[in-house]
Backbone as JSON Lines, residues from 0, in Angstrom:
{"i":0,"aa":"X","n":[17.15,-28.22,117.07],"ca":[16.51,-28.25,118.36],"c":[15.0,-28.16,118.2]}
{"i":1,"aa":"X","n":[14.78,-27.35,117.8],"ca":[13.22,-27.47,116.5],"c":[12.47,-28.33,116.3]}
{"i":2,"aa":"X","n":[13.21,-29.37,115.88],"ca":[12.7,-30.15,115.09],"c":[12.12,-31.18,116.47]}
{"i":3,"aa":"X","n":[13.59,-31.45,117.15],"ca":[13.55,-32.67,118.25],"c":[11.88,-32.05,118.59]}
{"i":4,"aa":"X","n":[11.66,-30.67,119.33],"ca":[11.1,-30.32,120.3],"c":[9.53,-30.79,119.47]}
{"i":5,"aa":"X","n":[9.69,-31.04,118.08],"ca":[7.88,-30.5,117.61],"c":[7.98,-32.14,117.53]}
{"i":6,"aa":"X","n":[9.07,-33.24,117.77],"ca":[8.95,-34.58,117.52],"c":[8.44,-34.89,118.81]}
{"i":7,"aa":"X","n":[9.21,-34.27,119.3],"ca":[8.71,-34.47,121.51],"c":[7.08,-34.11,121.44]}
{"i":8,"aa":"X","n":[6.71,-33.29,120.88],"ca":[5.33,-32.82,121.07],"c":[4.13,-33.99,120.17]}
{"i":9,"aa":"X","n":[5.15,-34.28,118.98],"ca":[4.03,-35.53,118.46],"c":[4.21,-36.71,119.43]}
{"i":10,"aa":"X","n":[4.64,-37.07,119.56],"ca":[4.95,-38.44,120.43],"c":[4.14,-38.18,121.54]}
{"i":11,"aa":"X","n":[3.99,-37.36,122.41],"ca":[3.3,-36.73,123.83],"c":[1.81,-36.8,123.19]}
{"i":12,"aa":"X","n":[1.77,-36.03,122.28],"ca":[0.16,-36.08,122.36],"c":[-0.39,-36.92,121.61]}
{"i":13,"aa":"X","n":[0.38,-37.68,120.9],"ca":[-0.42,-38.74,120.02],"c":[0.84,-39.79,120.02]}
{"i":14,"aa":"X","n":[0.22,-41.21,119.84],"ca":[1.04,-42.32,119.77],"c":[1.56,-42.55,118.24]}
{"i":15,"aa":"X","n":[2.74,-42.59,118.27],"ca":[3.15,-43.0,116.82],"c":[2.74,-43.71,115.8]}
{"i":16,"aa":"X","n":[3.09,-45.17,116.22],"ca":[2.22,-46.02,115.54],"c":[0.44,-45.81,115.38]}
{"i":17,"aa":"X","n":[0.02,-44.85,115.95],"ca":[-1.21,-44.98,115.43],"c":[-1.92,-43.5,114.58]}
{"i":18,"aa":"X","n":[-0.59,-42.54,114.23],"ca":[-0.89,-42.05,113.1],"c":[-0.5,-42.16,111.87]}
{"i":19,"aa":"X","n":[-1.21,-41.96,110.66],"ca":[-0.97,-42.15,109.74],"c":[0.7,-41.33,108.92]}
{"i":20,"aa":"X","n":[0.97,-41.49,108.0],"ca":[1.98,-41.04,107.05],"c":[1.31,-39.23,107.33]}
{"i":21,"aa":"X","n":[0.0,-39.23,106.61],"ca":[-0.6,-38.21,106.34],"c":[-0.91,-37.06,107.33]}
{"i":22,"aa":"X","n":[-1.53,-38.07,108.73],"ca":[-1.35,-37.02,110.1],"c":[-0.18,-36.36,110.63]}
{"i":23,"aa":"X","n":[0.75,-37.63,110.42],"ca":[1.67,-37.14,110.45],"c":[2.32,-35.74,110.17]}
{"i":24,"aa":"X","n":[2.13,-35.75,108.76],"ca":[2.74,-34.41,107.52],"c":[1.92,-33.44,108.45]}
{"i":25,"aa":"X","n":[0.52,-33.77,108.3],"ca":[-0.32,-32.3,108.32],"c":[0.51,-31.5,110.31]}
{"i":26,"aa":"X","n":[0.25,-32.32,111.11],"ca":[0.74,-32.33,112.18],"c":[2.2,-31.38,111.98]}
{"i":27,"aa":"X","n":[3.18,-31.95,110.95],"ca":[4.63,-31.45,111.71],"c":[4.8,-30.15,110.01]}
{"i":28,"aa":"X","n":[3.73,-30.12,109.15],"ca":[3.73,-29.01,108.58],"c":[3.76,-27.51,109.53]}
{"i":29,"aa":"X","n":[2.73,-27.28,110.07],"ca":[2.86,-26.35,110.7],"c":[4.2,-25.66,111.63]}
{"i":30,"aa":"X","n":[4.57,-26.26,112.11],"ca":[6.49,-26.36,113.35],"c":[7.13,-26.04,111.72]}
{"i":31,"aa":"X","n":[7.3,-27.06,110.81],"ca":[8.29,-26.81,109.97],"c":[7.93,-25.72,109.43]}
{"i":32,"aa":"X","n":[7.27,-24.99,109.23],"ca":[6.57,-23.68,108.27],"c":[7.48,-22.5,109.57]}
{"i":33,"aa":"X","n":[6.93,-22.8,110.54],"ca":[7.34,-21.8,111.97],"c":[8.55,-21.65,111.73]}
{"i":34,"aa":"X","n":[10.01,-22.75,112.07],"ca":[10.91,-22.43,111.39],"c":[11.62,-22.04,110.66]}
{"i":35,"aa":"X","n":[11.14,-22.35,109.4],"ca":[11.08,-21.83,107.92],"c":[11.33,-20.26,108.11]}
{"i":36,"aa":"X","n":[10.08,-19.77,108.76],"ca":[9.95,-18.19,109.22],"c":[10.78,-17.97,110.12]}
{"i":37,"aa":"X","n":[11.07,-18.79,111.28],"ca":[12.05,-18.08,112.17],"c":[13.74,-17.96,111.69]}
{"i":38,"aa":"X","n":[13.88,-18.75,110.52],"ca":[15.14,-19.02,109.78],"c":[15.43,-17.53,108.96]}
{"i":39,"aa":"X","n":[13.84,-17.64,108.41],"ca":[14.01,-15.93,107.27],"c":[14.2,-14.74,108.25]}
{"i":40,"aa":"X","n":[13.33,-14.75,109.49],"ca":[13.4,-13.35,110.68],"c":[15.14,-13.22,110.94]}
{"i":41,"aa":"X","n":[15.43,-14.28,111.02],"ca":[16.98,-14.38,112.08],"c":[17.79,-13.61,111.11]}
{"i":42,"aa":"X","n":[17.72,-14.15,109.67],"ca":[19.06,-13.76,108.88],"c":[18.52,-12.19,107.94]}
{"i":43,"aa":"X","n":[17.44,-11.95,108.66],"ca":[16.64,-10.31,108.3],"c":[17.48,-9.53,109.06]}
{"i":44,"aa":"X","n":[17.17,-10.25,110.59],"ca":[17.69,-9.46,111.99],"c":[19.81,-9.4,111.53]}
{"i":45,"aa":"X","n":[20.16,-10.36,111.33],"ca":[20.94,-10.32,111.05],"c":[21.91,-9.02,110.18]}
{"i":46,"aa":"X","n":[21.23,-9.41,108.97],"ca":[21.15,-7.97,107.67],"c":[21.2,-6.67,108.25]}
{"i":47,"aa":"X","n":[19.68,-6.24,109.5],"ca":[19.72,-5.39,110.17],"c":[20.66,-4.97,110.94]}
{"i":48,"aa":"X","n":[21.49,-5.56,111.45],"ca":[22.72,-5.6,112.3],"c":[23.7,-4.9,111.45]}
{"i":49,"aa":"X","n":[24.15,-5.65,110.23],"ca":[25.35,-5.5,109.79],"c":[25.48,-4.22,109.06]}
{"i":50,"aa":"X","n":[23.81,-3.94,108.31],"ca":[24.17,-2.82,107.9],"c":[22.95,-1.2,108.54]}
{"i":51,"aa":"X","n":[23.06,-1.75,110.43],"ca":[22.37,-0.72,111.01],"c":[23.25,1.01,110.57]}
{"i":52,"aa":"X","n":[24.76,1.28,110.08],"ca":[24.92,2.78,110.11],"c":[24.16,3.03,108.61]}
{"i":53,"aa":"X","n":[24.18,2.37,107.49],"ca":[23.55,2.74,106.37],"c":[21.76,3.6,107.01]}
{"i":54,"aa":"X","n":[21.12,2.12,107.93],"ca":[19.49,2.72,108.24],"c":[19.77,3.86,108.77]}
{"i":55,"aa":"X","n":[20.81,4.55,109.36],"ca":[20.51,5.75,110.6],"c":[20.83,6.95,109.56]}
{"i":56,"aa":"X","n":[21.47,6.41,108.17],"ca":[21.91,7.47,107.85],"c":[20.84,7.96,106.98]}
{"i":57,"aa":"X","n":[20.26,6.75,106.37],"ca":[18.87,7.15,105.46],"c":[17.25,7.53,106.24]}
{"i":58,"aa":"X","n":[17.24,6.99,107.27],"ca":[15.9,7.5,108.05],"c":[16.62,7.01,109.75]}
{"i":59,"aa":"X","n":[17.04,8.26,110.23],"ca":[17.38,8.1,111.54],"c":[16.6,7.85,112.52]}
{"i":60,"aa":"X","n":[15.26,8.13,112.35],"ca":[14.13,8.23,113.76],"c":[13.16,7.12,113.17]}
{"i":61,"aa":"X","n":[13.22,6.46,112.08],"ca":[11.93,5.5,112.0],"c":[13.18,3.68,112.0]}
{"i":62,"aa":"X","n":[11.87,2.42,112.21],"ca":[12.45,1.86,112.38],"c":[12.32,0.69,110.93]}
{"i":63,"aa":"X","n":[12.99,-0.01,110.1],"ca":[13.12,-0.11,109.2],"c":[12.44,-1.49,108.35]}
{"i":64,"aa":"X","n":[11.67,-1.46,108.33],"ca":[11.0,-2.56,107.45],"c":[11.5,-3.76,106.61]}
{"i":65,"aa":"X","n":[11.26,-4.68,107.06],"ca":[11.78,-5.72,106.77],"c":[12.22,-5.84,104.89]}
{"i":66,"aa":"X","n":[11.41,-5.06,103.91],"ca":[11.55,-4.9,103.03],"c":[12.53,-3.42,102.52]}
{"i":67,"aa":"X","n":[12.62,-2.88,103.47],"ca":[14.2,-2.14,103.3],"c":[15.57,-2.41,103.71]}
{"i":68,"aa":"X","n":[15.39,-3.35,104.54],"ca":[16.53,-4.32,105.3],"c":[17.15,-4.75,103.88]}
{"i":69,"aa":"X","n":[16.06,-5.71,103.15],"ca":[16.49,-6.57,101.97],"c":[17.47,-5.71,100.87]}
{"i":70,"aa":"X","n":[16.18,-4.51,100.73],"ca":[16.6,-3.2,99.49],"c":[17.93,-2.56,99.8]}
{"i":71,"aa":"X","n":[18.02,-2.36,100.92],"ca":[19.44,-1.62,100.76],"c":[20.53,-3.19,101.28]}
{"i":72,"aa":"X","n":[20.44,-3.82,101.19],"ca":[21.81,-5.58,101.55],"c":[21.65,-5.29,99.56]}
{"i":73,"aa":"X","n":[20.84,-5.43,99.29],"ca":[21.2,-5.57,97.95],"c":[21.75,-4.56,96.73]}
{"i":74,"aa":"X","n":[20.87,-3.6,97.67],"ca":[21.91,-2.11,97.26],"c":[23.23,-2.58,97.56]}
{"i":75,"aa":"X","n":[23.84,-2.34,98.84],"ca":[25.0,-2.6,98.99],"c":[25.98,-3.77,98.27]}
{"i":76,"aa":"X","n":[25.56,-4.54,98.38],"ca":[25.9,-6.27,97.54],"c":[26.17,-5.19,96.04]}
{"i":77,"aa":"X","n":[25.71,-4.64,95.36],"ca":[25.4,-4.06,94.39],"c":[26.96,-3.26,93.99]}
{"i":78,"aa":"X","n":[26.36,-2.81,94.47],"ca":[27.18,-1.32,94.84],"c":[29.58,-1.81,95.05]}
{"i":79,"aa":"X","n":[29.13,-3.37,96.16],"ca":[30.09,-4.23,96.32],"c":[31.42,-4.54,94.98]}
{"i":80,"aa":"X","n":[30.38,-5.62,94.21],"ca":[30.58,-6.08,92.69],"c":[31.11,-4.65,92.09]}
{"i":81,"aa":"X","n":[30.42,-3.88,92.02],"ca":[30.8,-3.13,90.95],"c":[32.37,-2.49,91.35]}
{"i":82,"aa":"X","n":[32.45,-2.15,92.33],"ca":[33.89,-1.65,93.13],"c":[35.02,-2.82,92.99]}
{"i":83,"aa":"X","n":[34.41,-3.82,93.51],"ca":[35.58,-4.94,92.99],"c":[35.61,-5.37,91.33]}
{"i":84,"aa":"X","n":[34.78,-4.57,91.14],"ca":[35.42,-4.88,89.29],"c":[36.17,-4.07,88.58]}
{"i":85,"aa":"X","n":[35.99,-2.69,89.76],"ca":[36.95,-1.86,89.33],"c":[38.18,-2.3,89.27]}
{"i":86,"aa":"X","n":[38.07,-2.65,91.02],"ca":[39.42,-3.03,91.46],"c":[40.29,-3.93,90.37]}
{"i":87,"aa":"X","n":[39.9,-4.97,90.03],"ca":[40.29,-5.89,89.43],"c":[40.93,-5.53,87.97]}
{"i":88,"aa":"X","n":[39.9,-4.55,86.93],"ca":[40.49,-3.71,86.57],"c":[41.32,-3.22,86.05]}
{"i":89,"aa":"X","n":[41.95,-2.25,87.63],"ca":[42.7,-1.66,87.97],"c":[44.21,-2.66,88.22]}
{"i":90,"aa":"X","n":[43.74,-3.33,88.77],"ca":[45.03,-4.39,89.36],"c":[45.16,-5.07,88.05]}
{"i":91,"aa":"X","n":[44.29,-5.2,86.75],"ca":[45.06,-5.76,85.85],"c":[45.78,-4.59,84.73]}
{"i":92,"aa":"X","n":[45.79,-3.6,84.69],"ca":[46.32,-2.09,84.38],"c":[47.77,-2.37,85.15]}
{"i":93,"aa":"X","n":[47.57,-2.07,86.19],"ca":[48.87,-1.98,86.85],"c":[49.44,-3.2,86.56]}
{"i":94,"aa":"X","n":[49.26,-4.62,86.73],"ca":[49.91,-5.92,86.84],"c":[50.42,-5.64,85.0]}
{"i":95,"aa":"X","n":[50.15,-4.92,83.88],"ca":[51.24,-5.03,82.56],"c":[51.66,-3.86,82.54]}
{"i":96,"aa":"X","n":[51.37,-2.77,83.38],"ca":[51.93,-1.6,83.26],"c":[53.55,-2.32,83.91]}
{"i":97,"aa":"X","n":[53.38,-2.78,84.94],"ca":[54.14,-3.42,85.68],"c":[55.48,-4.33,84.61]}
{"i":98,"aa":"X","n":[54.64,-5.22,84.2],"ca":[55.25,-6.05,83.34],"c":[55.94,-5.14,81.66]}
{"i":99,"aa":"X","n":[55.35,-4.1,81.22],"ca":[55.16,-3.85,80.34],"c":[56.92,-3.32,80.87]}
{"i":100,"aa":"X","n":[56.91,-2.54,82.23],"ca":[57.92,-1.98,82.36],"c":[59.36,-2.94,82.88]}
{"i":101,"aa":"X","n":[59.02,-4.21,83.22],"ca":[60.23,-4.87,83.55],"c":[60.68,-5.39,81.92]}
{"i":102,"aa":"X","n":[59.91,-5.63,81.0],"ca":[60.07,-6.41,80.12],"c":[61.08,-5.58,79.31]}
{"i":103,"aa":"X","n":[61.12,-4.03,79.23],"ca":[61.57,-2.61,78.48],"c":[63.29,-2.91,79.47]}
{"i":104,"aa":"X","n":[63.1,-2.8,80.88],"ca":[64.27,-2.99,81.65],"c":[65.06,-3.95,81.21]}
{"i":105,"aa":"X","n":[64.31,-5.68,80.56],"ca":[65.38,-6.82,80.34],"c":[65.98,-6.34,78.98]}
{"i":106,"aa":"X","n":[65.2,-5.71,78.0],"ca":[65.57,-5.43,76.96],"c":[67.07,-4.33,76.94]}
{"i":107,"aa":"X","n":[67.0,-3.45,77.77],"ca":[67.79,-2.24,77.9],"c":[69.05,-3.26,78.44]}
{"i":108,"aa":"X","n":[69.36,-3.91,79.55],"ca":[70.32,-4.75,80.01],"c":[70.92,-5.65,78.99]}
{"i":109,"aa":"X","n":[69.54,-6.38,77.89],"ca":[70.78,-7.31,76.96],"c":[71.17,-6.2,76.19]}
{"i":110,"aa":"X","n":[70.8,-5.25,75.77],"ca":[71.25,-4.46,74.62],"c":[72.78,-4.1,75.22]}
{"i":111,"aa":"X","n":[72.55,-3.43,76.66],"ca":[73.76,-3.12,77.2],"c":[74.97,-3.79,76.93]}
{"i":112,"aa":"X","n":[74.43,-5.12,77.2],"ca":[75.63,-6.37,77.89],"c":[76.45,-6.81,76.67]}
{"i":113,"aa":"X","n":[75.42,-6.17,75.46],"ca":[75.98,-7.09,74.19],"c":[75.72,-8.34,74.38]}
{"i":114,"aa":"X","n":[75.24,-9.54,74.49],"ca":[74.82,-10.48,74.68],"c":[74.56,-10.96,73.32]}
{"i":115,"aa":"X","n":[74.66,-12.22,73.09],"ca":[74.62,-12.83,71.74],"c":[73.08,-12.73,71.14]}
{"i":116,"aa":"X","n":[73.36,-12.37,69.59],"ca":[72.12,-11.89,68.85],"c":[71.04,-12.86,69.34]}
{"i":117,"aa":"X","n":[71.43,-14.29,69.04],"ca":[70.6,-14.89,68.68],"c":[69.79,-15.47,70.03]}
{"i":118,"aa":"X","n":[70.92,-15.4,71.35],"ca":[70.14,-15.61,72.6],"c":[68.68,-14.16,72.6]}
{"i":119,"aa":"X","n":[69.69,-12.99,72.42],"ca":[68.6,-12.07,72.66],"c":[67.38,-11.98,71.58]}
{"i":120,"aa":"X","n":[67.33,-12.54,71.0],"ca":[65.94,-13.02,69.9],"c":[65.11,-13.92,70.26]}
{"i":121,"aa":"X","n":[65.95,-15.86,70.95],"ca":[65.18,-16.07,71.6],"c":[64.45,-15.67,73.44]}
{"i":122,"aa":"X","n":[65.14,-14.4,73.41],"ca":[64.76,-14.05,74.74],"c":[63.23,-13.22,74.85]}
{"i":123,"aa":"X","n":[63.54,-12.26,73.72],"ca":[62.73,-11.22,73.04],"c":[61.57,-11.69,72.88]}
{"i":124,"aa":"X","n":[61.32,-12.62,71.99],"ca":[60.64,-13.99,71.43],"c":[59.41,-14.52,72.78]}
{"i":125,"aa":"X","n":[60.59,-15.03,73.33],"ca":[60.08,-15.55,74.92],"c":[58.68,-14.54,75.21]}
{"i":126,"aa":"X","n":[59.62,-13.15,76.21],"ca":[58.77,-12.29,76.42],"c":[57.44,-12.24,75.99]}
{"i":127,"aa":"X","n":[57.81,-11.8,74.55],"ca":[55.99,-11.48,73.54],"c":[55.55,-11.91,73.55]}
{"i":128,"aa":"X","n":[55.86,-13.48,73.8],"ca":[54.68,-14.35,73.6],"c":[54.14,-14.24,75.13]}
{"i":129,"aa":"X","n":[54.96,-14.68,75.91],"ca":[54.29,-14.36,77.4],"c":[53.31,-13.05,77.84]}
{"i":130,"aa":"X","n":[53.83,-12.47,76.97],"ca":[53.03,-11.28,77.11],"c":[51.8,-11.04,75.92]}
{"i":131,"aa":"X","n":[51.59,-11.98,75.48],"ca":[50.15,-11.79,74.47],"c":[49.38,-12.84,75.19]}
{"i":132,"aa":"X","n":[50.14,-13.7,75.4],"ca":[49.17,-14.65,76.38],"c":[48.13,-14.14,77.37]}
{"i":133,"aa":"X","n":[46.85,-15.24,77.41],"ca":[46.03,-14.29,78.84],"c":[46.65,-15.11,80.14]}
{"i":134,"aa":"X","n":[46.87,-14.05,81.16],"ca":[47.29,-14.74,82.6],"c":[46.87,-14.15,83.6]}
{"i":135,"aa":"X","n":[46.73,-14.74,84.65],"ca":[46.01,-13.92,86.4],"c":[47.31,-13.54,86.62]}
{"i":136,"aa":"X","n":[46.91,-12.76,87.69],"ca":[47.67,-11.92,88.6],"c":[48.8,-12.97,89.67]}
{"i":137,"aa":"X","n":[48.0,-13.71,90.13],"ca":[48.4,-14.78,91.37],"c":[49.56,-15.76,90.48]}
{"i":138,"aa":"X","n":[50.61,-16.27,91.15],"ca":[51.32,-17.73,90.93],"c":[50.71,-18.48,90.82]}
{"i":139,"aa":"X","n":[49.37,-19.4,91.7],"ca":[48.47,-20.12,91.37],"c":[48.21,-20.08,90.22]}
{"i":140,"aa":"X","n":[47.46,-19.16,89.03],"ca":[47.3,-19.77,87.73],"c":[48.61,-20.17,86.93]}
{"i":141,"aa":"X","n":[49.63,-19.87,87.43],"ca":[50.97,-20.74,86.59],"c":[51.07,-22.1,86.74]}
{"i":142,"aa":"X","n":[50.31,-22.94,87.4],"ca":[50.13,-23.94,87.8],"c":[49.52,-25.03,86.94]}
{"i":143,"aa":"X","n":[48.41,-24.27,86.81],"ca":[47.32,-24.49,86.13],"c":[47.72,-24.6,84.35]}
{"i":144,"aa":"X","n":[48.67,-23.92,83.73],"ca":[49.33,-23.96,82.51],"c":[49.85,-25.3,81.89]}
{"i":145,"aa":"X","n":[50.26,-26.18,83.18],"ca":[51.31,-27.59,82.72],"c":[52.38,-27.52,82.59]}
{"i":146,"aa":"X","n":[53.04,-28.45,82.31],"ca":[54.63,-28.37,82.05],"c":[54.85,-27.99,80.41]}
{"i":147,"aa":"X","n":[56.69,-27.31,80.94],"ca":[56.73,-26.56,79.79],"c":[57.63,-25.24,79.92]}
{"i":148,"aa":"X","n":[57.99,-25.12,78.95],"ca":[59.05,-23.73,78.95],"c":[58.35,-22.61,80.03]}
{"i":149,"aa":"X","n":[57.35,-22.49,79.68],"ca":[56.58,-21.44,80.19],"c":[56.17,-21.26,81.76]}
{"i":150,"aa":"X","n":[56.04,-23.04,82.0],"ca":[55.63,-22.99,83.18],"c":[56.93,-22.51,84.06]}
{"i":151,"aa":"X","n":[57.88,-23.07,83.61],"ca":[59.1,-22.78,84.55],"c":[59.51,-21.04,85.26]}
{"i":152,"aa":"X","n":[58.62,-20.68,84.35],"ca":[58.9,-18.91,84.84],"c":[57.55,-18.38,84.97]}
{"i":153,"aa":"X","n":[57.48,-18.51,86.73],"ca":[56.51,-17.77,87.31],"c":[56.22,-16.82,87.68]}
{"i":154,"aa":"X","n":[55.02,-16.09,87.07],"ca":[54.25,-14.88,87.31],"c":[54.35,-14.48,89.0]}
{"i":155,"aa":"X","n":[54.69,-13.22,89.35],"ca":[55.21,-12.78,90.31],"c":[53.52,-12.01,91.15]}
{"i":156,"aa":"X","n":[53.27,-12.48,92.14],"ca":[52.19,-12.27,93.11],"c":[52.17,-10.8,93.46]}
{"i":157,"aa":"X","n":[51.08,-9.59,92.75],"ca":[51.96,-8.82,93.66],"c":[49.71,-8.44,94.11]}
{"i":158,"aa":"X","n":[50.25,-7.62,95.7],"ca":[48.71,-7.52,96.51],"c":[48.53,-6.21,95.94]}
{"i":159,"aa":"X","n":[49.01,-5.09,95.27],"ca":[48.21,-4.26,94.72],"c":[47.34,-4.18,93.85]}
């Protein structure tokens, strides 16, 4: 809308065809610079918004400077990453604790069942290798593997 309005304003006060390339620039530099700034204020004001309980909690009675707006979004952003790397982590701890413990369960069942040596060797077999392998958490990266013994038995999604 910007833009139209500073084009409406060249055209009005000066005829097109009779400025140069150069009047031009110098002319619609200024509007585009204005923007520029009203683009950086908006998504400041913005910042300010989202993280106004952080400002009240660090200086309740003053009002917050555009250069602490930035400092603490990036604090936070900061602060973000590092928690989700825990998380991640964590969710890959649990995702072979997980596995570590179904894999002990299939083992205990063929032993039970008596099941033929040599199936339960290549079963055993199977497992370890699946399990030295690197893999995500999600079904989506089973995808991504190709066809193949392996692909056929998909990694189980879990949201913890």
């Amino acid at each position: 809308m910007a833009v139209n309005s500073a084009t409406c304003l060249i055209s009005r006060e000066y005829p097109a065809d009779k400025l140069t390339t150069k009047q031009k620039n110098k002319i619609r530099k200024p509007m585009v610079e204005k923007m520029r700034r009203d683009r950086i204020n908006s998504s400041i004001n913005q910042l300010q918004n989202l993280l106004e309980k952080e400002f009240q909690l660090l200086q309740p009675d003053s009002k917050p400077e555009k250069a602490d707006i930035l400092e603490l979004a990036v604090k936070f952003l900061k602060q973000q990453i590092c928690s989700q790397s825990k998380n991640n982590r964590k969710d890959y701890q649990d995702f072979s604790q997980g596995y570590s413990n179904c894999l002990h369960e299939t083992f205990a069942f063929l032993s039970f069942h008596r099941t033929e040596e040599e199936m339960q060797l290549k079963l055993m077999n199977h497992f370890q290798c699946l399990d030295s392998q690197p893999r995500g958490i999600s079904v989506s990266s089973s995808h991504q593997k190709g066809p193949g013994p392996v692909a056929s038995t998909k990694i189980l999604w879990r949201p913890w």
